[in-house]
Structures are given as C-alpha cells and as structure tokens.
C-alpha positions as CSV (number, residue, x, y, z in Angstrom):
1,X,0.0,0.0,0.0
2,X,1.1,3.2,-0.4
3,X,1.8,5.6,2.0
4,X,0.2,9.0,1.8
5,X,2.0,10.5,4.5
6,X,5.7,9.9,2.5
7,X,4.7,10.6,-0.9
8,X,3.2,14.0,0.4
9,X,6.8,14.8,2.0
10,X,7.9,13.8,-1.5
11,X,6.0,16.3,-3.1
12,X,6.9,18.9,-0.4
13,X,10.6,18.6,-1.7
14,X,9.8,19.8,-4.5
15,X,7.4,23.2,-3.4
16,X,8.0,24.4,-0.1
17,X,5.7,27.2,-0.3
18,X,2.5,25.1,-0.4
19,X,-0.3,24.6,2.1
20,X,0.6,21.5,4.4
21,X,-1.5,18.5,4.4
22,X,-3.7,16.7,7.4
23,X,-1.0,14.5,8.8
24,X,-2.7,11.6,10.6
25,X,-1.5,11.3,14.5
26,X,-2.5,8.0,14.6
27,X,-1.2,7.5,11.0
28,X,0.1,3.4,11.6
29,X,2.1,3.5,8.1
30,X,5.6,4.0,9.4
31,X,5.0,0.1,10.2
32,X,6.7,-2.4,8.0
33,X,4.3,-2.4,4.6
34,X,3.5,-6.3,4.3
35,X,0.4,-5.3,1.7
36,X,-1.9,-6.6,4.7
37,X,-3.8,-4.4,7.3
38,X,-1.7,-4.8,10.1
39,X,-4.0,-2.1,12.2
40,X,-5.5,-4.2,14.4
41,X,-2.0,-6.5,15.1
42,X,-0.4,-3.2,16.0
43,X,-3.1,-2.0,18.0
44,X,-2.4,-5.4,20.4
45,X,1.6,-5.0,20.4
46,X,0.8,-1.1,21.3
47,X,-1.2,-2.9,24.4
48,X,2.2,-3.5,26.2
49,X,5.2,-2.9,26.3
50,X,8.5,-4.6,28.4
51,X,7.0,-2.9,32.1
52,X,3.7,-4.8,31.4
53,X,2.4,-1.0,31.3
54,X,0.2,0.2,28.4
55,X,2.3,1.1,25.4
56,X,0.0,4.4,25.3
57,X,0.9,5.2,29.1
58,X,-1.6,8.1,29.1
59,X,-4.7,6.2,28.6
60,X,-5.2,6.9,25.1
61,X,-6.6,3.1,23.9
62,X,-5.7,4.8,19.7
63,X,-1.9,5.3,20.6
64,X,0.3,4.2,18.1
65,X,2.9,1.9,19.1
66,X,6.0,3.6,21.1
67,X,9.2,4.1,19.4
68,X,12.4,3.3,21.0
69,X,13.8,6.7,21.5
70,X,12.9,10.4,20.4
71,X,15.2,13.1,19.6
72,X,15.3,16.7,20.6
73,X,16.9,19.8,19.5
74,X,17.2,21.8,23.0
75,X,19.0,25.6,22.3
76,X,22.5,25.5,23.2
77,X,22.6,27.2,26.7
78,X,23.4,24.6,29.7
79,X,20.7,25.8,31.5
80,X,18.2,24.9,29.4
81,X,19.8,21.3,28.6
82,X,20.4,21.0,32.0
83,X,16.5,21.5,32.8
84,X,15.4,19.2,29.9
85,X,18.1,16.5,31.0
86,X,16.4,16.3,34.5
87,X,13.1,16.8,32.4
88,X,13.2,13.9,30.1
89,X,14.4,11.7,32.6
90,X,11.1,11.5,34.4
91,X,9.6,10.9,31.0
92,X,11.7,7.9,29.8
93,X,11.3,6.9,33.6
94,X,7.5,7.0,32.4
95,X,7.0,6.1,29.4
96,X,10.1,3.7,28.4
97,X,11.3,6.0,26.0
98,X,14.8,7.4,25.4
99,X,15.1,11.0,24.7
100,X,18.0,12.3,22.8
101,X,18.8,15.5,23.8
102,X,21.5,17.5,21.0
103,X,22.5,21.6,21.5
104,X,21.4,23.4,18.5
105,X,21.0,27.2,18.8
106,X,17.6,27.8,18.3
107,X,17.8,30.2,15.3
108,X,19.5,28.1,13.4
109,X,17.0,25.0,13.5
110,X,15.2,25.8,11.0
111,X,17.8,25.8,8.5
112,X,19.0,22.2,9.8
113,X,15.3,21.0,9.3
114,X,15.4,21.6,5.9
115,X,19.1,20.0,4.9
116,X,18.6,16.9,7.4
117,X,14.6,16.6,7.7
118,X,13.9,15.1,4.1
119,X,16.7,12.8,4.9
120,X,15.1,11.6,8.3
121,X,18.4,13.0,9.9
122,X,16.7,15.7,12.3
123,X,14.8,15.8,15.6
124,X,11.5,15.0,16.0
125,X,10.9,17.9,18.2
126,X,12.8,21.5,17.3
127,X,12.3,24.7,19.4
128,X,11.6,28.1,17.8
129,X,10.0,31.4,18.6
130,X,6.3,32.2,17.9
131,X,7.0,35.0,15.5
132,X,8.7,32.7,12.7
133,X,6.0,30.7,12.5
134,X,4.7,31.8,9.3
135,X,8.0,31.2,7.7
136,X,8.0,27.9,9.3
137,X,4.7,27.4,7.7
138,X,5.5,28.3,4.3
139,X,8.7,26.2,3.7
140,X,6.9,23.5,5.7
141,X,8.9,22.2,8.2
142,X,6.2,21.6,11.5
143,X,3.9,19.1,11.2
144,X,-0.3,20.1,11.9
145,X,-1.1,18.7,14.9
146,X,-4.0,17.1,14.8
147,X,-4.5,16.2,19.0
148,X,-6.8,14.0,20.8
149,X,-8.9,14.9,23.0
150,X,-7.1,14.2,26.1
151,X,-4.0,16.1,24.7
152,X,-6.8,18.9,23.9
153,X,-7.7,18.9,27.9
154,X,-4.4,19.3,28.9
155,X,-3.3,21.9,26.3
156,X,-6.8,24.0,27.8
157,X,-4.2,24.6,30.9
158,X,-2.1,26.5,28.8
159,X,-2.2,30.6,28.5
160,X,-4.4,30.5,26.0
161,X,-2.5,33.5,23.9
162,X,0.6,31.2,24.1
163,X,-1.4,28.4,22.4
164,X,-2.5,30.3,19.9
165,X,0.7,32.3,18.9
166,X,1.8,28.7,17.7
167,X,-1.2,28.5,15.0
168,X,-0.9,29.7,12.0
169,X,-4.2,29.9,9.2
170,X,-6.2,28.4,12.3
171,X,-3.2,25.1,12.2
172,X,-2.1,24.4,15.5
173,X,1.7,23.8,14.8
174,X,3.7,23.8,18.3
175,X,3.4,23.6,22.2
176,X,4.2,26.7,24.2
177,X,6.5,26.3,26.5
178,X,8.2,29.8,27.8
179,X,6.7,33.5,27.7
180,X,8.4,36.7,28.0
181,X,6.9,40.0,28.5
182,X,7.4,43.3,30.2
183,X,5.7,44.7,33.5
184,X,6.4,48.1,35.6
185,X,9.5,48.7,37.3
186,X,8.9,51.0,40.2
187,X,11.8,52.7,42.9
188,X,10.0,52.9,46.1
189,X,11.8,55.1,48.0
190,X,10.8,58.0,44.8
191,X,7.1,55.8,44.3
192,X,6.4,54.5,47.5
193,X,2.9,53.0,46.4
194,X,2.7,51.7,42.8
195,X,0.1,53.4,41.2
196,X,-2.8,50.6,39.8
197,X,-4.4,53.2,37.2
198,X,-2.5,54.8,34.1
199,X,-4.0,57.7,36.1
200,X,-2.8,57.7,39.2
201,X,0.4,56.6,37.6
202,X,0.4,60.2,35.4
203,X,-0.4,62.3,38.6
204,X,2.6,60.6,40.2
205,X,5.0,60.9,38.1
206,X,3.7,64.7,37.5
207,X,4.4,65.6,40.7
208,X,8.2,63.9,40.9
209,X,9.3,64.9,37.4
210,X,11.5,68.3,38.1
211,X,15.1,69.0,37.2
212,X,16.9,65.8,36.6
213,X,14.6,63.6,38.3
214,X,11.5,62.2,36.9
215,X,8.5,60.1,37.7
216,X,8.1,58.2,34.6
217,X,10.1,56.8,31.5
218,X,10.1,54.2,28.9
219,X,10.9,53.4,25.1
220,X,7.7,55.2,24.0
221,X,9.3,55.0,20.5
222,X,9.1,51.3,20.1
223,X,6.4,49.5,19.4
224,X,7.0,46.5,21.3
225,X,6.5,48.6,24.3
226,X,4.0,50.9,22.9
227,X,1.6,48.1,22.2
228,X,-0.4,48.2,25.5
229,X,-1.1,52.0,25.2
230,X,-1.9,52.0,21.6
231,X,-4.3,49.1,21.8
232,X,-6.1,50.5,25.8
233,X,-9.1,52.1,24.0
234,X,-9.4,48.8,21.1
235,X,-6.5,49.9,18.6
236,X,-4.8,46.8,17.2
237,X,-2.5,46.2,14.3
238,X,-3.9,43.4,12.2
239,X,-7.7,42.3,12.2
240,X,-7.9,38.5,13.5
241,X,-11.4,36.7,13.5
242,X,-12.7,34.1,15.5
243,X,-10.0,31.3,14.6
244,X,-7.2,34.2,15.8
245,X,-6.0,33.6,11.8
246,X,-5.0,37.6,10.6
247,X,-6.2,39.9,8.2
248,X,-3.3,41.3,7.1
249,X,-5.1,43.3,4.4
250,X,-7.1,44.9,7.8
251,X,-4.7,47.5,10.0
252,X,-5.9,49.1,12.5
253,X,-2.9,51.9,13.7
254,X,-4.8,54.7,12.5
255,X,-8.6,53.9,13.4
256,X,-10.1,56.1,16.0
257,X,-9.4,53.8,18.8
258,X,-5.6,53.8,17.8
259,X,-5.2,57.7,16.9
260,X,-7.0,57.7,21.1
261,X,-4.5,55.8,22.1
262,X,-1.1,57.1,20.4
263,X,-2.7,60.7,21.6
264,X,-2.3,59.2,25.1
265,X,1.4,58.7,24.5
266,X,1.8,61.8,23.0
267,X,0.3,64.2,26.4
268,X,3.1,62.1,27.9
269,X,5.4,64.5,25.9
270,X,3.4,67.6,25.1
271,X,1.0,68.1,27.6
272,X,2.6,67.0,30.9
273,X,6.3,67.0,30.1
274,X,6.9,63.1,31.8
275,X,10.0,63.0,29.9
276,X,12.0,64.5,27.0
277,X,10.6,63.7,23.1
278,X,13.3,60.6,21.8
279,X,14.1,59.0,25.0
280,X,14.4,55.3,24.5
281,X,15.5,52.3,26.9
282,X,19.2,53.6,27.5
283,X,18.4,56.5,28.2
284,X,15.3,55.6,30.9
285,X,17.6,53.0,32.1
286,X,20.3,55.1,33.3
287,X,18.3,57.1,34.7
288,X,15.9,54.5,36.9
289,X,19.3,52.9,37.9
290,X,21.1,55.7,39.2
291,X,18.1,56.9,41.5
292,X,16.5,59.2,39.4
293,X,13.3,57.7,37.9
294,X,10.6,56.5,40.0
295,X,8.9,53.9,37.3
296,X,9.9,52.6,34.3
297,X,8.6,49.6,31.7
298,X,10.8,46.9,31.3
299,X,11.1,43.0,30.8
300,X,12.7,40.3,33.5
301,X,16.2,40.4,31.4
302,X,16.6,43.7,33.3
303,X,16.3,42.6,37.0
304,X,19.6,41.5,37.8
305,X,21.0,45.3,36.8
306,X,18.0,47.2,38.8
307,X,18.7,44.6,41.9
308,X,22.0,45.6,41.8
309,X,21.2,49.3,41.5
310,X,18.4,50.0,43.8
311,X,18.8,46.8,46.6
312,X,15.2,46.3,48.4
313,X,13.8,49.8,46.8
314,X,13.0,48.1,43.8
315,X,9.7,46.9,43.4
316,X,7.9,45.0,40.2
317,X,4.1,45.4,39.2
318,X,1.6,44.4,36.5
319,X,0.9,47.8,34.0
320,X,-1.8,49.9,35.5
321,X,-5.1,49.4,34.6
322,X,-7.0,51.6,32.0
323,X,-10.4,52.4,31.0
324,X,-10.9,49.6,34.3
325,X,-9.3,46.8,32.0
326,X,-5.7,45.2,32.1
327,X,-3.4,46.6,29.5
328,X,-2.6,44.1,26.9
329,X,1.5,44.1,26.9
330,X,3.5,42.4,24.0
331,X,4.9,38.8,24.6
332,X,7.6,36.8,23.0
333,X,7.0,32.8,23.4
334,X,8.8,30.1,22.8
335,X,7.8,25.9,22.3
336,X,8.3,22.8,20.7
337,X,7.1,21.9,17.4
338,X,7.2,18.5,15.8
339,X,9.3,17.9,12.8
340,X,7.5,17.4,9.6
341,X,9.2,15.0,9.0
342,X,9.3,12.8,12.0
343,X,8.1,9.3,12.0
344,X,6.2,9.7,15.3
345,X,4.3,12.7,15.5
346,X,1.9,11.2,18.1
347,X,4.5,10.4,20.5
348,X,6.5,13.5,19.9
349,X,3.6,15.8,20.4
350,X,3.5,13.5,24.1
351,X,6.7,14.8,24.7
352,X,6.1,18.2,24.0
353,X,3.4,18.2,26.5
354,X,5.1,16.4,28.9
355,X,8.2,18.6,28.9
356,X,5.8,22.1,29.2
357,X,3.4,20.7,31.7
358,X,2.6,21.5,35.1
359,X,5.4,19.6,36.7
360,X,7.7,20.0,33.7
361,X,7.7,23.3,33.6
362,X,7.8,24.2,37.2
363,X,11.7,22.3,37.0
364,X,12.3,24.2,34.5
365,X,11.4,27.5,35.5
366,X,13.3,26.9,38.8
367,X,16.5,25.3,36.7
368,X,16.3,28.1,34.1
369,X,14.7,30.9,35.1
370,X,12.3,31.6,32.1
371,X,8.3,32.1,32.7
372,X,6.2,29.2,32.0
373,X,3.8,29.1,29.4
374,X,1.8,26.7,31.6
375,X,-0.8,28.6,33.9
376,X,-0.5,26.4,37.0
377,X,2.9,26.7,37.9
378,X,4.0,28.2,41.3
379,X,6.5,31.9,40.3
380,X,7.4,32.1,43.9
381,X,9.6,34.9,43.2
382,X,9.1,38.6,43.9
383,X,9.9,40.1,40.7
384,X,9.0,37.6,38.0
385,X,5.8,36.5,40.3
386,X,4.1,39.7,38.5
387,X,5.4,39.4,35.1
388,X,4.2,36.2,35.2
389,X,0.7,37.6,36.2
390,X,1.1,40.2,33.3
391,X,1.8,37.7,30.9
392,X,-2.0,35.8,31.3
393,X,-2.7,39.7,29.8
394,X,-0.7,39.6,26.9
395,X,-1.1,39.1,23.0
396,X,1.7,37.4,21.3
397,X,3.3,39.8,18.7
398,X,1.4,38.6,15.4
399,X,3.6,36.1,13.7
400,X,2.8,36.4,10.2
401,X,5.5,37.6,8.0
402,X,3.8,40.8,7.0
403,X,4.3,42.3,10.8
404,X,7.9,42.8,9.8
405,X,6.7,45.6,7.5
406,X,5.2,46.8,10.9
407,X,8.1,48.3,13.1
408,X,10.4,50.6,11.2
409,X,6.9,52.8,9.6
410,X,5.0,52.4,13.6
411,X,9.0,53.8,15.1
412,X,8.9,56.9,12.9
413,X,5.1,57.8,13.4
414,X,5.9,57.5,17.4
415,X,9.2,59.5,16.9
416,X,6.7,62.1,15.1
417,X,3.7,62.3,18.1
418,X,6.3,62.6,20.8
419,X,7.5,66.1,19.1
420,X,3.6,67.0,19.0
421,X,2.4,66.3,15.1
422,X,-0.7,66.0,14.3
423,X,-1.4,62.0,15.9
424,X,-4.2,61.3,12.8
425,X,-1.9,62.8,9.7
426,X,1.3,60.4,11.3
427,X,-0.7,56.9,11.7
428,X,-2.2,57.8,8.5
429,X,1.2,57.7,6.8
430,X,2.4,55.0,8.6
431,X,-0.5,52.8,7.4
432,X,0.3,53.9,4.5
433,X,3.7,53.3,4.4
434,X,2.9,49.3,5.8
435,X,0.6,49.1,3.2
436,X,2.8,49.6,0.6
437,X,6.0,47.6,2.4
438,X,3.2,44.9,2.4
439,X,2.7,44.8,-1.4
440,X,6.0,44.9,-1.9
441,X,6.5,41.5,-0.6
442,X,7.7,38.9,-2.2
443,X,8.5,41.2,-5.6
C-alpha cells in the first residue's frame, strides 16, 4: 500500500511554499508495509510494552505503538539542557522511551530541518520562537497537529495566547512552552505606592518629574513597548477573527481607537512633560538605575542590573489598569514543534506536552529561570511572580511575515507624536507606508 503521509513529504521537496497536508497522528504507516492491514495486530503489540504497562501510558486506547527513543533539538545554553536532561528523565522513567537531547541554537534549527529533515536525519521535536512561524509554515517544516482529546484537555491549561501564537491559518503547529513580557519597574523610595491606574500613575510621576529627576520613562518610540497604550481604547494592528487567523489586508494603527490611544502617549510628551521627546531604553535606564526615575517599563532580562542598582527599593508590578481593563502588553514565546518530517508525531507531540506541563515546567522555570507558558505553575519569586501575572494579559506579537513591515513605519510615526504632530496625519502615513512595504513582498 502506499503511504500518503511519504509521498506528500515527497512532493513537499519539490514546493515548499504550499499549504501542508492533514497529517494523521494515529497515521500506523511508518510500520513495515507487508500489503496486509496490520492495524489491528499493531493495535495489540501497542497494548504492552517490556513494564507490562500500556504502550500508550496516558490512557489513550488509539496510541500508536512507542518508538524506542525520540530526539530533541534543545538551544544550546546549559541551563536549558540541564533543565530538559532532568526533564526527560522522568519521562523515559514513564514512558520507556529514550530521549535524545542534542545543543542546536535555536535560530538556526530551522535551516538544519530543511538539509537533514527530508533525509530523516533531524529531531523530532525543534524549538523556535512564535514569531517565525509563518516562515515555518510556508517552507513546511512543522507538522499540523491534529490532537486527541485528552491532549486537547491538557493543552486547555495553557495561556491561552501562548497556544494560539503557535497557530498559523487556524493550524495548531507547536506547544508553548516559555513566555516573556514586560511589567512596571517601580523605585519605592521615589514611588512608594505603585500606582494601579495609568491615572494615578500620570499624577505621580507629575508631581516627581523636576530638574533631573522624573517620575516616569520608557521606550515610547518602540512598538514592542508601545503596544499596550496604543491598543487601551481597542487599537490593534492586524484584524484577526474568531479562529485568531490575521487579516493582514485589515490595519488598525490609525482607526479612531488607535489615533485615542497614540494621543495618550503623545500628552506624555506635550501636555505633561513626563519625559523629554526621543528618550528610548538607555536612556530611561540610566536614569531609573542611578536613582533618578521612579517607574519605568521593562522585561525580566533587566532585573539582575535594577537589583544591583536599587537593593530592596525596587519593586515590580503588573501595568496599571486603564479604561478599568488590564493593559494588553507584547509577549515573546517560545515551544516545541514536531518535525515534519518525523516518523512519530503522536509520541513526539506526548513529549512536548510532557516537557511544558505542570510539573515539567515548574523544574524548569526553577532550573532556568524563564516564565512558563503553563498557567498552573507556582512563580514564587518577587519580581517575576508579576510578570508572570502580566503575561496571562498579553497578546503574542502577530507572527505572520507581513508584521515585519510593521516596526520601522510604527517607530517613525511615534518618533513624530512625541514632538507633537498631528497624531491622525502620522498613523495615516504609517498605514500607508505598511501598506505599501506589504505589497512589496515577495517582488
């Protein structure tokens, strides 16, 4: 019989660019072809296995029989392979399979996938960020996860923006397993009660700006930090419907809710003077550390700098509410996608979820320090306890390949507010400007 699964990987040699296939979990034709139905004889080896456990483990009576070992590509920092070593233990302890762990720095996987994938020579789990999944998509190198219900359940206790930032055209292509976003910095002995609305938070820093010392700073040029202002009155950048799939033909920077939002950033400048037009993240940082900023918005890569600067004065918050409702910061994820070319995409999508669940992911917060994409996990650290809180409020920057036409247009119209333009005529141009990067692509 033939196999559909491998003569479709055939034909993907030969186009990367089109749309991928449903790849069958429970697909059984990686068995030896005998030219009988061997479905239900596999069905009673997958019953056991040498333990006299289930061969599916997980109660799952459809599993497909276990391979002997699966391979990983972890990014090559110890941490992190020391936190999947201890990690992938438990689960070969579990399930009787091996896991093969191999350093490969995550920005690079992609390019081994396509020079060893074809040639069954890669992992069959590879970690990447969510923003390259449309690339990913295109040249075809994740396989669609099509997951059971049980594996459904347990992906529910995800951050549900986490899950979805691995989707791409309504295809769920990876596991999240790490988030990053920012959160409020605040020096206590200038702000000794962190304000809770972008309010209160204007009146403070009001009242400490004067001379070299000011209540409130941060990259207002940049659009990964400007994102929660800009959308705090229902801005957004690309349309997305029910599915979360984007309309990238739909921007949204200069409707009315944007232009009310970008005019919020610009009274920062104009109107109450919080800080001088152009400062950016050096400049706010040199300040906050050297005692001279009462609060500024940052991510958990800058703790260790601010501990050493401001000892027990420095305290870390979710954004301020506005308009009563969270403000919707940026976030960065990272997870585990299965190979397209894997063998065992039921068992490898297992393993994804083993190594990001509850238990998984509370090792390896604690072994290397990122935030976990999982929702249940214990932060019991004062600092990255609240980013962790912020990130259940974040959106994942959109990860189609359009949104890099976004930044460099969005980073002069917010240069432009700041020295008091007209906020309408600048997001105007800016659309404009995306719009025509946009249609550029791929000329």
């Amino acid at each position: 019989m033939i196999d559909s699964k491998l003569l479709y990987k055939g034909m993907l040699l030969l186009s990367t660019a089109g749309i991928l296939a449903a790849c069958g979990n429970g697909d059984t034709g990686d068995t030896e072809d005998t030219g009988t139905d061997t479905t239900e004889e596999t069905t009673d080896d997958a019953a056991e296995d040498t333990n006299g456990e289930t061969a599916e483990g997980n109660g799952d009576e459809d599993a497909p029989e276990k391979p002997e070992s699966l391979a990983m590509w972890v990014n090559d920092e110890d941490i992190q392979i020391d936190a999947y070593e201890e990690i992938t233990a438990r689960f070969t302890e579990e399930y009787g399979i091996e896991v093969e762990l191999t350093p490969y720095e995550m920005l690079e996987q992609t390019d081994g996938i396509s020079l060893d994938g074809p040639a069954g020579l890669g992992p069959d789990l590879f970690f990447q960020p969510h923003d390259r999944m449309g690339d990913i998509h295109l040249q075809g190198l994740a396989a669609e996860l099509e997951m059971t219900d049980d594996q459904l359940d347990r992906l529910a206790e995800y951050n549900e923006e986490a899950v979805q930032a691995f989707s791409f055209e309504g295809i769920q292509y990876g596991i999240p397993a790490v988030v990053e976003t920012y959160a409020l910095f605040v020096n206590t002995s200038l702000v000794p009660d962190a304000p809770e609305t972008m309010d209160e938070l204007v009146e403070i820093a009001q009242d400490l700006t004067e001379g070299n010392q000011y209540g409130f700073m941060m990259d207002a040029g940049n659009l990964y930090f400007a994102y929660p202002f800009i959308t705090a009155d229902g801005g957004y950048i690309f349309a997305q419907d029910e599915d979360g799939v984007y309309d990238a033909s739909d921007i949204g920077l200069n409707t009315p809710e944007s232009v009310s939002g970008v005019q919020g950033i610009q009274d920062w400048f104009v109107e109450y003077e919080l800080m001088p037009s152009g400062t950016d993240l050096e400049v706010a940082n040199s300040f906050f550390m050297d005692g001279q900023l009462g609060m500024i918005v940052n991510g958990p890569w800058a703790i260790q700098d601010y501990r050493e600067a401001l000892g027990d004065d420095l305290l870390v918050v979710e954004l301020p509410t506005q308009n009563g409702e969270p403000l919707n910061s940026f976030s960065g994820n990272k997870g585990w996608l299965v190979n397209f070319f894997s063998d065992n995409e039921y068992w490898a999508t297992e393993l994804a979820l083993f190594i990001t669940n509850e238990e998984s992911s509370q090792t390896y917060f604690e072994v290397a320090g990122e935030l976990p994409a999982h929702t249940a996990v214990d932060i019991d650290d004062e600092f990255l306890s609240p980013i962790f809180d912020q990130a259940q409020n974040a959106h994942p920057m959109p990860n189609i390949p359009e949104m890099s036409q976004v930044w460099d247009p969005m980073a002069d119209a917010l240069e432009f507010v700041q020295q008091g333009d007209d906020v309408q005529e600048v997001l105007d141009e800016a659309v404009e400007q995306i719009e025509s990067n946009i249609s550029m692509m791929g000329q």
